[in-house]
VEXKOLLO-653125 format. One line per field, with one value per residue: residue number from 1; x negated, y, z of N, C-alpha, C in turn; residue in three letters. Coordinates in steps of 0.05 Angstrom, whole numbers, plus 5000, padded with zeros to 4 digits. Layout:
<atoms>
bado <- [NUM, ...]
n.xx <- [X, ...]
n.yy <- [Y, ...]
n.zz <- [Z, ...]
ca.xx <- [X, ...]
ca.yy <- [Y, ...]
ca.zz <- [Z, ...]
c.xx <- [X, ...]
c.yy <- [Y, ...]
c.zz <- [Z, ...]
sepa <- [ALA, ...]
</atoms>
This chain:
<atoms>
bado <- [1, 2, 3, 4, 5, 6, 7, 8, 9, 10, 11, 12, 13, 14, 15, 16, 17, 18, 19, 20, 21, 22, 23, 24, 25, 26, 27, 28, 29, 30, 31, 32, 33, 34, 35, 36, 37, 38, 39, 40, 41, 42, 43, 44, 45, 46, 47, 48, 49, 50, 51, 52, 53, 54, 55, 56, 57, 58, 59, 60, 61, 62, 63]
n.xx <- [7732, 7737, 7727, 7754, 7793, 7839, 7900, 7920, 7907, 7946, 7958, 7901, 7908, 7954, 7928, 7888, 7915, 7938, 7897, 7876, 7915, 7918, 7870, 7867, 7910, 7880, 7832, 7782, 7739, 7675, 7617, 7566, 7497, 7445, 7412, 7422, 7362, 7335, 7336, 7314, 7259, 7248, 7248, 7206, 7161, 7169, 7149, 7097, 7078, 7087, 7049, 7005, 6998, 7003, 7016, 7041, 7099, 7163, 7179, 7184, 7130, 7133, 7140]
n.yy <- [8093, 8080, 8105, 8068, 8058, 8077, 8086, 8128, 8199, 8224, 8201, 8207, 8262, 8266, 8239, 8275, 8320, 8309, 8298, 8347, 8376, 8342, 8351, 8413, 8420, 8404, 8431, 8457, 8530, 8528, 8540, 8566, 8558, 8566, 8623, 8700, 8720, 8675, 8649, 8696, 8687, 8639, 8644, 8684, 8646, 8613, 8647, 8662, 8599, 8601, 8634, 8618, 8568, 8576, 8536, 8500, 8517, 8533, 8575, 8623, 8664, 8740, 8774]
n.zz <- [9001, 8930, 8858, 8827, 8866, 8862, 8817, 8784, 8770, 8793, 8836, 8866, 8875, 8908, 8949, 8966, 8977, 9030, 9061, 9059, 9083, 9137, 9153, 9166, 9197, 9247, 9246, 9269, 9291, 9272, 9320, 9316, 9326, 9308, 9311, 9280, 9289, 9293, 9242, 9220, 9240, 9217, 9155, 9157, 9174, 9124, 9084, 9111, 9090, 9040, 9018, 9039, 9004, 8953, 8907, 8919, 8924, 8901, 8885, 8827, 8806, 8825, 8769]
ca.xx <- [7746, 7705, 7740, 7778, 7819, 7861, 7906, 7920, 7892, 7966, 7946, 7879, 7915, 7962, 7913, 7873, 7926, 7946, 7872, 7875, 7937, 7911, 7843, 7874, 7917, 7858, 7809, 7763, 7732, 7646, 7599, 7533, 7476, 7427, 7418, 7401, 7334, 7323, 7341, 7287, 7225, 7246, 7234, 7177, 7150, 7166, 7136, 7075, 7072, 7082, 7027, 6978, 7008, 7029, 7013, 7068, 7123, 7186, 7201, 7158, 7119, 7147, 7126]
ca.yy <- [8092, 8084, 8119, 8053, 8043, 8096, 8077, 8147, 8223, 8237, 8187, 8215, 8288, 8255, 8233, 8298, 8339, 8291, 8309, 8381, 8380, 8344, 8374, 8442, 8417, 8398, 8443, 8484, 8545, 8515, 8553, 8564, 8561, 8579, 8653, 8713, 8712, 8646, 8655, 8719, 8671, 8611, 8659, 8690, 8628, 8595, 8673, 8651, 8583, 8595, 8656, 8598, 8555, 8580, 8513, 8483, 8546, 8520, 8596, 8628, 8694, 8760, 8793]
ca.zz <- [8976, 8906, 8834, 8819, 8885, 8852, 8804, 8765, 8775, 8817, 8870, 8883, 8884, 8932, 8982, 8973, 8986, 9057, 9074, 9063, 9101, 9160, 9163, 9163, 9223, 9265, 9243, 9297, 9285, 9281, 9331, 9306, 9347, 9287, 9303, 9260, 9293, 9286, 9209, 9202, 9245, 9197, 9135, 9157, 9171, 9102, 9076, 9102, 9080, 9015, 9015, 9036, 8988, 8927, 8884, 8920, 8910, 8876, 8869, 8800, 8826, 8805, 8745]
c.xx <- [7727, 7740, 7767, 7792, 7840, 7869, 7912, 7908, 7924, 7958, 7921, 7896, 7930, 7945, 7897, 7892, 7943, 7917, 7871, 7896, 7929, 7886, 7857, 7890, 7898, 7837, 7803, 7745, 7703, 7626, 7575, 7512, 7452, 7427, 7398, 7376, 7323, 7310, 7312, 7267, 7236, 7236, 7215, 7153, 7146, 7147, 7106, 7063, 7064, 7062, 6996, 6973, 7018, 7028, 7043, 7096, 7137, 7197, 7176, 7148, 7128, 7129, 7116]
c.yy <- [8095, 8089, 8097, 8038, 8065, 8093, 8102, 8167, 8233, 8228, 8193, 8253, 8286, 8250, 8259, 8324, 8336, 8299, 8329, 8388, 8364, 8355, 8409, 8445, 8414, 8412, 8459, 8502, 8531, 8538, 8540, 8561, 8569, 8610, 8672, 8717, 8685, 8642, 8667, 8693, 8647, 8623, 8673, 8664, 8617, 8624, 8660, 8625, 8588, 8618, 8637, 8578, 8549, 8560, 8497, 8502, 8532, 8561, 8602, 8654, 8715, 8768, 8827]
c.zz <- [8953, 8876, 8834, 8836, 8884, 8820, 8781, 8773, 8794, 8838, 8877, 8885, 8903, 8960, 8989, 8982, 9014, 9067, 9081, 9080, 9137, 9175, 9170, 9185, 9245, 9269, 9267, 9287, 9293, 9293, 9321, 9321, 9331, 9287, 9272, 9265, 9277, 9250, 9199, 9209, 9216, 9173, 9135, 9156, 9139, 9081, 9077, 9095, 9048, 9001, 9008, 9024, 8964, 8906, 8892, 8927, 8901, 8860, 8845, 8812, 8801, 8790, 8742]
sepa <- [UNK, UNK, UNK, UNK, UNK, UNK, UNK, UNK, UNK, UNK, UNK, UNK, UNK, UNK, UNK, UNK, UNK, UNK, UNK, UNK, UNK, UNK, UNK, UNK, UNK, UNK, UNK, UNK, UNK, UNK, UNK, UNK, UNK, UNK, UNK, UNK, UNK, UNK, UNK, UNK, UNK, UNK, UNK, UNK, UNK, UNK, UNK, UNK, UNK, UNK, UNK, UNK, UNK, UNK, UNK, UNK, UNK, UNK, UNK, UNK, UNK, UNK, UNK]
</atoms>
């Protein structure tokens, strides 16, 4: 669907509220498989990247 295969702002609240109503019927609770380990090594890792790296940092270094 693209903006103008809706003819006013009720008919896209209409279809969004037929979505939210059947997603919400179907829905499944999502198993993670990303543990909290996993989480810390990934941030340690990006820790020391950006130690050996800090030109390419998006964060600003503390003050």
């Amino acid at each position: 669907m693209a903006p103008n295969d809706f003819t006013d702002l009720a008919q896209v609240g209409n279809r969004l509220r037929a979505f939210e109503d059947r997603y919400n019927a179907t829905a499944q609770p999502f198993q993670w498989k990303f543990t909290h380990s996993d989480l810390d090594d990934l941030l340690a890792r990006l820790d020391r990247h950006t130690a050996d790296h800090p030109e390419e940092s998006s964060v600003a270094p503390a003050a």
